[in-house]
Biopython code that builds the backbone (N, CA, C, O; Angstrom):
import numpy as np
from Bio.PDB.StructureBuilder import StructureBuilder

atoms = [
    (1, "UNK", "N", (117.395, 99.556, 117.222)),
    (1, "UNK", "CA", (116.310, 99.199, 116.327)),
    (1, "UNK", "C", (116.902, 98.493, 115.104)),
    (1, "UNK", "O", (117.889, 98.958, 114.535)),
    (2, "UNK", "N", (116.285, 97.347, 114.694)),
    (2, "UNK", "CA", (117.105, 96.778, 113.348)),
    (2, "UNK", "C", (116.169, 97.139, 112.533)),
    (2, "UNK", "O", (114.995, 96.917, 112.829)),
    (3, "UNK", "N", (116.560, 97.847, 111.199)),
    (3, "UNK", "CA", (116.088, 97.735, 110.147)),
    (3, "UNK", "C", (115.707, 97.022, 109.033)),
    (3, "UNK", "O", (116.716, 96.656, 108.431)),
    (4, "UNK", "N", (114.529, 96.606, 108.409)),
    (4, "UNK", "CA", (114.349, 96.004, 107.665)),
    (4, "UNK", "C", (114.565, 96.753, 106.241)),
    (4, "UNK", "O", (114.287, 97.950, 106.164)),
    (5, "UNK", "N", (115.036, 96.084, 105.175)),
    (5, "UNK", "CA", (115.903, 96.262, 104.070)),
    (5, "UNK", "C", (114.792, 96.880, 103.081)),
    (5, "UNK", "O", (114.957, 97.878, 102.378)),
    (6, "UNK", "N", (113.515, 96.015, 103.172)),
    (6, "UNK", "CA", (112.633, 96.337, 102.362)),
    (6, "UNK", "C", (111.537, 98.018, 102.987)),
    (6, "UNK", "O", (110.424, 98.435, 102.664)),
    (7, "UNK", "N", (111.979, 98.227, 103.393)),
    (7, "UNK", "CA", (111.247, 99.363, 103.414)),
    (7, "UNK", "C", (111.886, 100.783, 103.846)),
    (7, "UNK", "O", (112.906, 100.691, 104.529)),
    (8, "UNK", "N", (111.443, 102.033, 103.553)),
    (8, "UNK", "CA", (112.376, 103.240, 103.810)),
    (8, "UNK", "C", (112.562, 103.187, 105.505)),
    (8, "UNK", "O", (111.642, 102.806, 106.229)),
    (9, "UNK", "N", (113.387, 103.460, 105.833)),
    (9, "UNK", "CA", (114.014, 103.700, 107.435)),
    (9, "UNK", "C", (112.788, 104.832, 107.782)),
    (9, "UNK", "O", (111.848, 104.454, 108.482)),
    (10, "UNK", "N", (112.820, 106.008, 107.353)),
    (10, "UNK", "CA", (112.054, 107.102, 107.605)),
    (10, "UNK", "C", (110.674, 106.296, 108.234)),
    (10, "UNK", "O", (110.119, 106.290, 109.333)),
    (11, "UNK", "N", (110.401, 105.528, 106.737)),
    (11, "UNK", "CA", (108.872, 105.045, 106.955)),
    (11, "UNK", "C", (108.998, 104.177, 108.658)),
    (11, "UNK", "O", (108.250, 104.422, 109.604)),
    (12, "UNK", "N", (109.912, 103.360, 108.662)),
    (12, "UNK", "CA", (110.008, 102.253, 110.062)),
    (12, "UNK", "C", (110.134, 103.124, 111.015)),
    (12, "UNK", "O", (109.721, 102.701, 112.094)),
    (13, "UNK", "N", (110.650, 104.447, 111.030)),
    (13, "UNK", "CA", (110.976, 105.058, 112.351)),
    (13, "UNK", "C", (109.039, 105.969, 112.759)),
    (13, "UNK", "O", (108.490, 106.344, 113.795)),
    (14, "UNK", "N", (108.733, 105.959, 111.608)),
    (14, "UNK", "CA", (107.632, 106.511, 111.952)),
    (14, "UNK", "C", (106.569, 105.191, 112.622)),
    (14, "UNK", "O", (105.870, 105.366, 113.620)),
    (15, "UNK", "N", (106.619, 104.108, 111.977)),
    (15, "UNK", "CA", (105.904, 102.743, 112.973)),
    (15, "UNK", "C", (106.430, 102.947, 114.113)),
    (15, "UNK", "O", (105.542, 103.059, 114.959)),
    (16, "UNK", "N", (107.943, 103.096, 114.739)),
    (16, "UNK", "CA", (108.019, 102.656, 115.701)),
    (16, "UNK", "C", (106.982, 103.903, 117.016)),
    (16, "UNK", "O", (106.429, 103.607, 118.075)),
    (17, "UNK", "N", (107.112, 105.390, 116.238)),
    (17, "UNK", "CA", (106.534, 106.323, 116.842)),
    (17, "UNK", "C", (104.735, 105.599, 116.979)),
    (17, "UNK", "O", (104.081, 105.755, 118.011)),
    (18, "UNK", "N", (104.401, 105.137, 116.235)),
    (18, "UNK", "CA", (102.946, 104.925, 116.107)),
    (18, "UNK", "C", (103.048, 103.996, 117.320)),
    (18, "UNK", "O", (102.159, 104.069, 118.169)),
    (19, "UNK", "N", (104.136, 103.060, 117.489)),
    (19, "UNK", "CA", (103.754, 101.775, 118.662)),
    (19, "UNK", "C", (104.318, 102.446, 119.739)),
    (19, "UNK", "O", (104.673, 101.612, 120.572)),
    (20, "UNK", "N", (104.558, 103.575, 120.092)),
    (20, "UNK", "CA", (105.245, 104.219, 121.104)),
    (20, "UNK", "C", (103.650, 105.227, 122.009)),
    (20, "UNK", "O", (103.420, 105.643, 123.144)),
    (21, "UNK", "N", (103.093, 105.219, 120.987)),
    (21, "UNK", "CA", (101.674, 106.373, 121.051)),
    (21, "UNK", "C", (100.830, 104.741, 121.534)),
    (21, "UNK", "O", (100.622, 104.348, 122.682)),
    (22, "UNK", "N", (100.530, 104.151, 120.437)),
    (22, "UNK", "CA", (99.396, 102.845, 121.106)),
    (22, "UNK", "C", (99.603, 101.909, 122.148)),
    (22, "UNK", "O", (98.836, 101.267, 122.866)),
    (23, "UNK", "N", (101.015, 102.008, 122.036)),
    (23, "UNK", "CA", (101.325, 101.340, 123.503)),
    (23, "UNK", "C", (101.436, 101.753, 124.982)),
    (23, "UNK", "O", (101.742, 101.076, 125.964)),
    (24, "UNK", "N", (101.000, 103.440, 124.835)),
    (24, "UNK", "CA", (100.419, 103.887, 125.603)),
    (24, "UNK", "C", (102.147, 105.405, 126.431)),
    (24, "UNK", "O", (102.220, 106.511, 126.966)),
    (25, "UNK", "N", (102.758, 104.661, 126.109)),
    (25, "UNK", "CA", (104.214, 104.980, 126.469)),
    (25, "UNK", "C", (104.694, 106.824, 126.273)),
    (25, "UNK", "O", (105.224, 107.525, 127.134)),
    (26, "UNK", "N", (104.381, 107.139, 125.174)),
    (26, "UNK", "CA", (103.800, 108.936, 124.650)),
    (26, "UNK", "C", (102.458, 109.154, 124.170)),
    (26, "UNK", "O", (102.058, 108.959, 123.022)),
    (27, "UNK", "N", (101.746, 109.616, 125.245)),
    (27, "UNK", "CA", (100.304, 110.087, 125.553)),
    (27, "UNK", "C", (99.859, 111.238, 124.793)),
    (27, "UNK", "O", (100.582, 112.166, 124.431)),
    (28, "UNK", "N", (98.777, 111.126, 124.605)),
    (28, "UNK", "CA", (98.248, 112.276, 123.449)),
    (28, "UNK", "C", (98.797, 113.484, 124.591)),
    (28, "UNK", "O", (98.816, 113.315, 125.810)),
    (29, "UNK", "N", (99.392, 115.192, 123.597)),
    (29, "UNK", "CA", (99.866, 116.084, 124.401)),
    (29, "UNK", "C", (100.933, 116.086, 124.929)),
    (29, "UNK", "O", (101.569, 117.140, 124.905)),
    (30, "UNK", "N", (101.621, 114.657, 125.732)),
    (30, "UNK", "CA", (103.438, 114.775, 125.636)),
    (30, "UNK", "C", (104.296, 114.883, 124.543)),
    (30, "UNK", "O", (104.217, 114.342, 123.439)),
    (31, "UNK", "N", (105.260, 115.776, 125.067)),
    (31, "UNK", "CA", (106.465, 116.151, 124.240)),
    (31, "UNK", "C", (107.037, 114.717, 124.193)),
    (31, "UNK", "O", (107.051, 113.994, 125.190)),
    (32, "UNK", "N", (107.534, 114.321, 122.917)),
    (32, "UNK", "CA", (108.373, 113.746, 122.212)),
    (32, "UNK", "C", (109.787, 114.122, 122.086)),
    (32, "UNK", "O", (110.222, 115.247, 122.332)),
    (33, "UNK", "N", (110.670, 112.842, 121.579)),
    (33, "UNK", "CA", (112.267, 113.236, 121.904)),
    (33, "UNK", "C", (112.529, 114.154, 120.796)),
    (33, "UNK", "O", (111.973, 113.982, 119.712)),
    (34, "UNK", "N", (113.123, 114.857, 120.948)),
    (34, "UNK", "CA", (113.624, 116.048, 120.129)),
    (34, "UNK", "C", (114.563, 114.855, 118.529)),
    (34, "UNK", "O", (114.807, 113.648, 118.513)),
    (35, "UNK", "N", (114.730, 115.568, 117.830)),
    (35, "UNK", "CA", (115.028, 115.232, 116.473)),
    (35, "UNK", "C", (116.972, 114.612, 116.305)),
    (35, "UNK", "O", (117.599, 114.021, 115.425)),
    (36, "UNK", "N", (117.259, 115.079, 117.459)),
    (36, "UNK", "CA", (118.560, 114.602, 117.832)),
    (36, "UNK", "C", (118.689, 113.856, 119.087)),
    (36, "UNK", "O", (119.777, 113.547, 119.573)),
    (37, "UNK", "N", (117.685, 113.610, 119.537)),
    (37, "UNK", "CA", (117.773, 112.679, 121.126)),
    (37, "UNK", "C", (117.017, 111.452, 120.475)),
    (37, "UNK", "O", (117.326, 110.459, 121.133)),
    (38, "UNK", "N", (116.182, 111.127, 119.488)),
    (38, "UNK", "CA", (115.691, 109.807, 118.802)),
    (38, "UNK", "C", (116.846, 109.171, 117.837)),
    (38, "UNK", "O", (117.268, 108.035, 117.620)),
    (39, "UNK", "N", (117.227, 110.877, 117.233)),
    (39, "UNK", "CA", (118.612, 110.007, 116.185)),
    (39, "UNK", "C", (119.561, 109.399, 117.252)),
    (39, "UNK", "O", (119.584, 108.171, 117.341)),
    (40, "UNK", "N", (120.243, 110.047, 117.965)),
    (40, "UNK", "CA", (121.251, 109.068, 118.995)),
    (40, "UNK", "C", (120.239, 107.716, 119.282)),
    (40, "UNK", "O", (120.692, 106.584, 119.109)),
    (41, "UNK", "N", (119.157, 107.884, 119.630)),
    (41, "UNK", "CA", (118.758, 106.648, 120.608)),
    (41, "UNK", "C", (118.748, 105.591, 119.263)),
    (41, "UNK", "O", (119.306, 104.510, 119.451)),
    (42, "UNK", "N", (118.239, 105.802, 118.124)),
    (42, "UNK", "CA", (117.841, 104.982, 117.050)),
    (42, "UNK", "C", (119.388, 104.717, 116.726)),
    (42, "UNK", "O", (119.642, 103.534, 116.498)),
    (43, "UNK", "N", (120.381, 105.541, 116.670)),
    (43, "UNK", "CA", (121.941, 105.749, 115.798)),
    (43, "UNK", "C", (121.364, 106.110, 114.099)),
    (43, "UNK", "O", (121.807, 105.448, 113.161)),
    (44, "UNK", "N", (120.694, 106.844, 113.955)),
    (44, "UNK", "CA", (120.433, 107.217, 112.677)),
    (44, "UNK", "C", (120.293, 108.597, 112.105)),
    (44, "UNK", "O", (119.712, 109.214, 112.998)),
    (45, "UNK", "N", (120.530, 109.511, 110.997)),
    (45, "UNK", "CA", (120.913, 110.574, 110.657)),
    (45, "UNK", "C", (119.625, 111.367, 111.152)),
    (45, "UNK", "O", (118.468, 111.075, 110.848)),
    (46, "UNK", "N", (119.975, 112.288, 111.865)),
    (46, "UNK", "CA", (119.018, 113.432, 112.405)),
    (46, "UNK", "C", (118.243, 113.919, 110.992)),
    (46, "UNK", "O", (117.124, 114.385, 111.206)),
    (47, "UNK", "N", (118.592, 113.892, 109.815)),
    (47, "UNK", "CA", (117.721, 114.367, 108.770)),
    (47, "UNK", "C", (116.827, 113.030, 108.573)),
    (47, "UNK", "O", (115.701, 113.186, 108.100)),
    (48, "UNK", "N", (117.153, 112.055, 108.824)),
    (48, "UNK", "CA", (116.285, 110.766, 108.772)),
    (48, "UNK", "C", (115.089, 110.940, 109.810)),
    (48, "UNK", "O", (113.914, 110.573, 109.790)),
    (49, "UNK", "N", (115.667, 111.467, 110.493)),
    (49, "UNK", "CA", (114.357, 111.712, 111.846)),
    (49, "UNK", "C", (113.355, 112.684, 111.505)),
    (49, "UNK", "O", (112.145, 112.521, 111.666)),
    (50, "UNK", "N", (114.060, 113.973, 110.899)),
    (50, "UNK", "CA", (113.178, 114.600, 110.235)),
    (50, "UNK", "C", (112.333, 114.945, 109.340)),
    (50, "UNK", "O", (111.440, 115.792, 109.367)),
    (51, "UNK", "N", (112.869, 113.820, 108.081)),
    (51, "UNK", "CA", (112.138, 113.374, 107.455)),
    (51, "UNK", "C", (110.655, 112.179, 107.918)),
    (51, "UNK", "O", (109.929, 111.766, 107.014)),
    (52, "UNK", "N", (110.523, 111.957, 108.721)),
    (52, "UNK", "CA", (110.306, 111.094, 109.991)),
    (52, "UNK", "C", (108.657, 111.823, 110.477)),
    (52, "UNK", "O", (107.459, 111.589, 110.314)),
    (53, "UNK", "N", (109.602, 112.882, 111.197)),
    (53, "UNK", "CA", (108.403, 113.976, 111.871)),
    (53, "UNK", "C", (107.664, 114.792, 111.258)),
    (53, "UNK", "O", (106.673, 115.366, 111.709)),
    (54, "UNK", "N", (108.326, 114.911, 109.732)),
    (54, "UNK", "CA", (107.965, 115.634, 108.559)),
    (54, "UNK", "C", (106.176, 115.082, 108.262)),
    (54, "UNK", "O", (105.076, 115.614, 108.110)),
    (55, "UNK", "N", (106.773, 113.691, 108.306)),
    (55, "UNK", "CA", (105.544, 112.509, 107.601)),
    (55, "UNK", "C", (104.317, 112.414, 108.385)),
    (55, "UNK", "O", (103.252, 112.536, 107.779)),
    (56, "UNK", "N", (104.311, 112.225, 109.567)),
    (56, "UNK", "CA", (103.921, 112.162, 111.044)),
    (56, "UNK", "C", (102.820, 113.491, 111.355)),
    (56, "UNK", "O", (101.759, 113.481, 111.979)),
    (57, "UNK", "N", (103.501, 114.573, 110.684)),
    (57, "UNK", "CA", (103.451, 115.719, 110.714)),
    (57, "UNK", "C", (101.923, 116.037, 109.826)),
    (57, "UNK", "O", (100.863, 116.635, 110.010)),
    (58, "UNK", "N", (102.552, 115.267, 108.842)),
    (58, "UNK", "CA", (101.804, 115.487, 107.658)),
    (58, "UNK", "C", (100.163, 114.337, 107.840)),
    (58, "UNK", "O", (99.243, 114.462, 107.032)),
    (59, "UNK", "N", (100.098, 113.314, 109.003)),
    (59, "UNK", "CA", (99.262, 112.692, 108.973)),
    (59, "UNK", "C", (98.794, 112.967, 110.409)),
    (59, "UNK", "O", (98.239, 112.137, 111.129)),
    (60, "UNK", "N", (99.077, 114.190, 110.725)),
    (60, "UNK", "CA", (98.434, 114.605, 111.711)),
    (60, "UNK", "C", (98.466, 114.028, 113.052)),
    (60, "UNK", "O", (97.439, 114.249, 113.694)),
    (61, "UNK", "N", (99.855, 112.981, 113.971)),
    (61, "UNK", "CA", (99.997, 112.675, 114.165)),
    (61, "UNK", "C", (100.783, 112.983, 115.567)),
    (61, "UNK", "O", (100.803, 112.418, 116.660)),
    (62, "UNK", "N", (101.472, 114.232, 114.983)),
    (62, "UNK", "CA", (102.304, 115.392, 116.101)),
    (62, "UNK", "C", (102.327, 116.228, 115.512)),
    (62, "UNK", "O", (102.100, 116.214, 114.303)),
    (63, "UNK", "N", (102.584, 117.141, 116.120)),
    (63, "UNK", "CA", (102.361, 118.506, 116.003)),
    (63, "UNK", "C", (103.861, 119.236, 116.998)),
    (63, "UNK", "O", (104.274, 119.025, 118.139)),
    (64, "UNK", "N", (104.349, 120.200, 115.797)),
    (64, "UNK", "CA", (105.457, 120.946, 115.872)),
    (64, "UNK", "C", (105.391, 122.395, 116.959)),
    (64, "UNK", "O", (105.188, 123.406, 116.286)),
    (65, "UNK", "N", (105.481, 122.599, 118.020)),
    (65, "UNK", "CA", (105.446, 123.904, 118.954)),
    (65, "UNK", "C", (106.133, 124.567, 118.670)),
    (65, "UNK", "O", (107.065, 124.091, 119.319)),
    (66, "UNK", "N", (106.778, 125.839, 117.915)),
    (66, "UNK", "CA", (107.826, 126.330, 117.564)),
    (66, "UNK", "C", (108.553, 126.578, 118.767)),
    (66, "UNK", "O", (107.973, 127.168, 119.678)),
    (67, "UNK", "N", (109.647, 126.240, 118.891)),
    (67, "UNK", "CA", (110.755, 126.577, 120.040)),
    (67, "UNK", "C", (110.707, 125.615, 121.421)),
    (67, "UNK", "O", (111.398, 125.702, 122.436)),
    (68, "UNK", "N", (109.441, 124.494, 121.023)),
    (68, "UNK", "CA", (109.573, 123.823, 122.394)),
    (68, "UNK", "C", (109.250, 122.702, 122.134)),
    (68, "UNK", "O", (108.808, 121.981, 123.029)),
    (69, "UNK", "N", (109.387, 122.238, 120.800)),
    (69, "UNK", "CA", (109.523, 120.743, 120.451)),
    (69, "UNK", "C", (108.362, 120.229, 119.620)),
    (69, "UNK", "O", (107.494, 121.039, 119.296)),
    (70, "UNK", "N", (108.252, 118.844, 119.210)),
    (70, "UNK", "CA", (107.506, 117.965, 119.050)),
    (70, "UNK", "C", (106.401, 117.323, 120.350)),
    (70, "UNK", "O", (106.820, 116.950, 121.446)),
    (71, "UNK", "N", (105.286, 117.306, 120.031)),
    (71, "UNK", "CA", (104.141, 116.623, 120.589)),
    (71, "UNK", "C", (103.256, 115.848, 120.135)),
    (71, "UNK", "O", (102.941, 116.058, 118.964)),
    (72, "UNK", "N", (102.646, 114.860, 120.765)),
    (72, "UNK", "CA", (101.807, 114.133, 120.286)),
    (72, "UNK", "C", (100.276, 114.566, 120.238)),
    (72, "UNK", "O", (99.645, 114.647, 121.293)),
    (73, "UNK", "N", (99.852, 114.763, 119.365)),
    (73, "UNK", "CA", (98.487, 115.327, 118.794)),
    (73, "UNK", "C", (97.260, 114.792, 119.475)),
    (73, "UNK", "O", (97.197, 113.589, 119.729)),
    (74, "UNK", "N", (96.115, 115.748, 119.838)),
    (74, "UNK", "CA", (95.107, 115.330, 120.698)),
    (74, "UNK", "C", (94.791, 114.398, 120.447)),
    (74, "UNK", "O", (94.723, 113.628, 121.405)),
    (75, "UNK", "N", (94.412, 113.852, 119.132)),
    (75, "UNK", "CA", (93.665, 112.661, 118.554)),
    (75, "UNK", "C", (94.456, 111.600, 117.828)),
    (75, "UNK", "O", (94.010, 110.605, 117.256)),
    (76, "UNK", "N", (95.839, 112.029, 117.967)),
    (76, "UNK", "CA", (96.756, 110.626, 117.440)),
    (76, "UNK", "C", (96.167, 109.400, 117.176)),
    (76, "UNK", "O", (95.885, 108.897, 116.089)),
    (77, "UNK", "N", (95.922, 108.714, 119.017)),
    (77, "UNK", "CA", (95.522, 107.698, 118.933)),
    (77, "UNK", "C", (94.503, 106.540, 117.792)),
    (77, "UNK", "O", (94.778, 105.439, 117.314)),
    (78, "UNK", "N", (93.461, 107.287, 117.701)),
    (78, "UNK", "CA", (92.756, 107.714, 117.005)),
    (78, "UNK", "C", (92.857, 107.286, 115.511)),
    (78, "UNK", "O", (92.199, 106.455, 114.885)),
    (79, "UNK", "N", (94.050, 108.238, 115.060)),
    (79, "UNK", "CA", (94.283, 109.229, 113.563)),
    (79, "UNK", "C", (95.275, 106.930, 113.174)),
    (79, "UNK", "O", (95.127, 106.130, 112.250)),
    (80, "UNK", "N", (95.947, 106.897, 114.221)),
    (80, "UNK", "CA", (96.836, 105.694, 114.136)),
    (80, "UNK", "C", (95.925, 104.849, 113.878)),
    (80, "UNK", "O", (95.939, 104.349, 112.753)),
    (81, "UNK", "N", (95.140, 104.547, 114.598)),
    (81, "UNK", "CA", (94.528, 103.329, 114.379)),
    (81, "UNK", "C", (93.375, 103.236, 113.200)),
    (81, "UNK", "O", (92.562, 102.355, 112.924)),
    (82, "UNK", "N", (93.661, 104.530, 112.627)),
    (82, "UNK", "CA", (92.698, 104.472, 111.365)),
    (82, "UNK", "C", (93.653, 104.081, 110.686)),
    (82, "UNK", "O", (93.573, 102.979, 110.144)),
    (83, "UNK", "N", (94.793, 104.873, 110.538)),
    (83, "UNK", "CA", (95.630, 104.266, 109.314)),
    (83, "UNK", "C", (96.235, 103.203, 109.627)),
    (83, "UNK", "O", (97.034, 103.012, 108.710)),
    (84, "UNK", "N", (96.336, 102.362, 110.406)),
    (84, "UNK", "CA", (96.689, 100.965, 110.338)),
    (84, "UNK", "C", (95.251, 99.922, 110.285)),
    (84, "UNK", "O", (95.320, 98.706, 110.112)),
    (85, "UNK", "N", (94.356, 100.460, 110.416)),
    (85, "UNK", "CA", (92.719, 99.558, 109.980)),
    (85, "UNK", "C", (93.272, 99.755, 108.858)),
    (85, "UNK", "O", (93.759, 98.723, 108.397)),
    (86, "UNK", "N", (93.395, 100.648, 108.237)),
    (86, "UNK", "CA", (93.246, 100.456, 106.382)),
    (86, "UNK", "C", (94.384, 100.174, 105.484)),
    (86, "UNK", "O", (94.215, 100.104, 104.267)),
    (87, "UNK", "N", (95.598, 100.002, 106.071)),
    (87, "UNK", "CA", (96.592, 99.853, 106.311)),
    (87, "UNK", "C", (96.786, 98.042, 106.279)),
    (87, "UNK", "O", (97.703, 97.527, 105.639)),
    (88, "UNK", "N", (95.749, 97.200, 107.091)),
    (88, "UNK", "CA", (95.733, 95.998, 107.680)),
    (88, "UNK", "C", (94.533, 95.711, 106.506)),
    (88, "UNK", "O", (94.986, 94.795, 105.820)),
    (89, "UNK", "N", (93.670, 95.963, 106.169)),
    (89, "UNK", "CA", (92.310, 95.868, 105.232)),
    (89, "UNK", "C", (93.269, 95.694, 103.361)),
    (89, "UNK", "O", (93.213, 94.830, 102.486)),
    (90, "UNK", "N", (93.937, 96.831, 103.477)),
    (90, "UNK", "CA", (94.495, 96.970, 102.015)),
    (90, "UNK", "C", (95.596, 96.407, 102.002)),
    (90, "UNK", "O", (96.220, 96.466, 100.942)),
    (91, "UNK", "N", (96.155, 95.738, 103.061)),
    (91, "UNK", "CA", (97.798, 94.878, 102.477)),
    (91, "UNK", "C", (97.637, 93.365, 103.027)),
    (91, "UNK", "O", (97.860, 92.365, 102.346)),
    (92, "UNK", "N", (97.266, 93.368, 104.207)),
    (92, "UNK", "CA", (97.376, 92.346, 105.630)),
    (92, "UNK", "C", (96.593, 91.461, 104.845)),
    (92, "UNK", "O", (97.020, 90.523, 104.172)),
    (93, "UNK", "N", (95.251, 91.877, 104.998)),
    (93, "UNK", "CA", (94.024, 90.594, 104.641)),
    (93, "UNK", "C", (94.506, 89.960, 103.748)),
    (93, "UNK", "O", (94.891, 88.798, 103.877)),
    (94, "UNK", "N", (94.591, 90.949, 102.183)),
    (94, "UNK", "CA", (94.723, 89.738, 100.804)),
    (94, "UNK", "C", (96.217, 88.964, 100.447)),
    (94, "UNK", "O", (96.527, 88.271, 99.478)),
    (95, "UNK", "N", (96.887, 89.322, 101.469)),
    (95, "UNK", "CA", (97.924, 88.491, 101.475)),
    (95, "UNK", "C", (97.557, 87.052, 102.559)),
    (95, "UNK", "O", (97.710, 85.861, 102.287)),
    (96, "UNK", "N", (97.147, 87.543, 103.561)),
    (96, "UNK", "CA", (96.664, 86.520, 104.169)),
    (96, "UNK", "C", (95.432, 85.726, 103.979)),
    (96, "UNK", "O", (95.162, 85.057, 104.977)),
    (97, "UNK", "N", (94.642, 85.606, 103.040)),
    (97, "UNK", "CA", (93.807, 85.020, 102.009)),
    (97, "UNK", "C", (94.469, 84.762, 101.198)),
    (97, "UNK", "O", (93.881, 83.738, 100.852)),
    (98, "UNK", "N", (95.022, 84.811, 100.746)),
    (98, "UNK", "CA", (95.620, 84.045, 99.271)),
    (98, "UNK", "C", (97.196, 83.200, 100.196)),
    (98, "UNK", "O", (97.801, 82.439, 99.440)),
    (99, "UNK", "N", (97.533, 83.257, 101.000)),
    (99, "UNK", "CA", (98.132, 82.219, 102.012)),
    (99, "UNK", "C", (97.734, 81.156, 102.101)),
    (99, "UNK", "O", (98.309, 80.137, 101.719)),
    (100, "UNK", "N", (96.408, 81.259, 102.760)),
    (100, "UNK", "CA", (95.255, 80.204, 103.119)),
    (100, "UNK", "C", (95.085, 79.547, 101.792)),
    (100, "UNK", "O", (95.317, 78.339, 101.744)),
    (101, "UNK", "N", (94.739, 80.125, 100.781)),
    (101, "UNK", "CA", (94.485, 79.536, 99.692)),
    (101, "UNK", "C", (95.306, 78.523, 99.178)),
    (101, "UNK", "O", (94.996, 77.399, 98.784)),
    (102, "UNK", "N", (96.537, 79.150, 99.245)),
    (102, "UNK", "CA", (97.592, 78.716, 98.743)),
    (102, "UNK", "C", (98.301, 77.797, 99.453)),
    (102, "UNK", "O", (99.179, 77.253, 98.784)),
    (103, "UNK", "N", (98.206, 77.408, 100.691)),
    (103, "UNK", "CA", (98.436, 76.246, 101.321)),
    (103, "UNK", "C", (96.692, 75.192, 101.948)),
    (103, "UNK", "O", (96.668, 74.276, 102.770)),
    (104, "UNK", "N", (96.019, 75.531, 101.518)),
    (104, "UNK", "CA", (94.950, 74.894, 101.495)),
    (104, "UNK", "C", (94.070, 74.474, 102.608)),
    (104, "UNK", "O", (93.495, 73.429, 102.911)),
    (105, "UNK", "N", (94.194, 75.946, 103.227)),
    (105, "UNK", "CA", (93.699, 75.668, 105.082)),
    (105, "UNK", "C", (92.110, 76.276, 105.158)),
    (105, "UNK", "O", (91.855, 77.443, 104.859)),
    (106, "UNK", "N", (91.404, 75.604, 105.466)),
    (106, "UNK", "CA", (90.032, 75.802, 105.739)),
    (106, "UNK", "C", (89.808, 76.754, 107.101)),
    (106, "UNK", "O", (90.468, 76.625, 108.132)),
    (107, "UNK", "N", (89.021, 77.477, 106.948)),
    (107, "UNK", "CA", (88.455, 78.430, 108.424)),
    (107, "UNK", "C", (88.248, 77.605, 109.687)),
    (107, "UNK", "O", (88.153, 78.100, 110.810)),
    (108, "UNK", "N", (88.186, 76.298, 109.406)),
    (108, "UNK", "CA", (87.913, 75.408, 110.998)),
    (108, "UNK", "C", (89.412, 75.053, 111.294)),
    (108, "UNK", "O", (89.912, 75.136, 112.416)),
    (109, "UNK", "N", (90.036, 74.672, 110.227)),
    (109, "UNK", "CA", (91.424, 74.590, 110.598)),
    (109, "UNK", "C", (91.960, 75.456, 111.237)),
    (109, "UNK", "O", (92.216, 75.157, 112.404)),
    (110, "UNK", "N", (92.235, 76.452, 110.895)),
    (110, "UNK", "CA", (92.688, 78.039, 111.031)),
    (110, "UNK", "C", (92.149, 78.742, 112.377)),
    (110, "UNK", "O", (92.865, 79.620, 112.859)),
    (111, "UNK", "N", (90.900, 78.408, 113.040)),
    (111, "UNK", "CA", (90.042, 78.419, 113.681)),
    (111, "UNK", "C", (90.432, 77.541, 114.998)),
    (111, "UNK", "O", (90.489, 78.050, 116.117)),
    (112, "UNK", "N", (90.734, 75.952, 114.700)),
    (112, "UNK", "CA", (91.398, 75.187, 115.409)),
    (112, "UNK", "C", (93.095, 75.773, 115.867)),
    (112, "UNK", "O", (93.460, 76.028, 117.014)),
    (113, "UNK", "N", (93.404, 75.812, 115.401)),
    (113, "UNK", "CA", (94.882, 76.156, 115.198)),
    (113, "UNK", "C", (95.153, 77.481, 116.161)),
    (113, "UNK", "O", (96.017, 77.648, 117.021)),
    (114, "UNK", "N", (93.870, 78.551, 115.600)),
    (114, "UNK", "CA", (94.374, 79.397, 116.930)),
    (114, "UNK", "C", (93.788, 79.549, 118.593)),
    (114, "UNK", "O", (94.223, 80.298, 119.468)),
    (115, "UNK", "N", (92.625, 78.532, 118.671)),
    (115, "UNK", "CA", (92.425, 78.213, 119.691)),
    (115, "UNK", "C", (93.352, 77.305, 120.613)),
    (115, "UNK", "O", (93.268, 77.323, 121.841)),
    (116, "UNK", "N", (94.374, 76.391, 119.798)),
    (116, "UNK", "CA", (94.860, 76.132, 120.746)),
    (116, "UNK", "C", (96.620, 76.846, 121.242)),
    (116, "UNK", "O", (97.383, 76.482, 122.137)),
    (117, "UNK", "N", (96.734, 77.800, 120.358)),
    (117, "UNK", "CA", (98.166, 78.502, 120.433)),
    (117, "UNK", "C", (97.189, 79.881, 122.338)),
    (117, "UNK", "O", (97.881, 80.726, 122.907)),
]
sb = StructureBuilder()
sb.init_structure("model")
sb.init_model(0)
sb.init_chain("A")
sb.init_seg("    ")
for serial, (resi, resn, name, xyz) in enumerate(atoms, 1):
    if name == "N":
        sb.init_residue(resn, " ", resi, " ")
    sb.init_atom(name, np.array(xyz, "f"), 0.0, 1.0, " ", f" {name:<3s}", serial, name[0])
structure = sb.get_structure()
């Protein structure tokens, strides 16, 4: 996984869990890699991971079994795609409006442009 500079690792390892759940790959109710089988796979400090599952944890996302791991939460799916709607609403859009603005592209343009990509 390469890291991007601008943002906490913790935070990126938890996206990559979110595109691991929407991409269908860990299903609401499967066990997840344990906190030292993601750090090897990622190469990153097992307290990084846990800080990780901590967060995840905290947005209701997985859920901790004592003694038999990490799982993915009935309603993940769900819980994810709310916080990336608002997520995409509060960062995505007004950067990408004031883009448009700022290079001076009209909605038919923009419109054109992705009809033919």
């Amino acid at each position: 996984m390469n890291f991007n500079d601008n943002k906490a690792i913790y935070l990126q390892i938890a996206e990559w869990v979110f595109e691991q759940i929407l991409n269908g790959k860990w299903k609401e109710g499967d066990r997840i890699m344990s906190v030292r089988e993601l750090g090897t796979l990622l190469v990153v400090n097992p307290n990084t991971i846990l800080r990780s599952y901590d967060q995840l944890q905290k947005m209701e996302v997985i859920v901790n079994r004592r003694g038999v791991g990490y799982f993915v939460a009935p309603d993940a799916t769900d819980k994810i795609i709310s916080y990336r709607r608002k997520q995409f609403v509060e960062k995505d859009v007004p950067a990408f409006f004031k883009t448009m603005k700022l290079v001076r592209m009209s909605w038919e343009e923009l419109e054109g442009l992705y009809k033919k990509s």
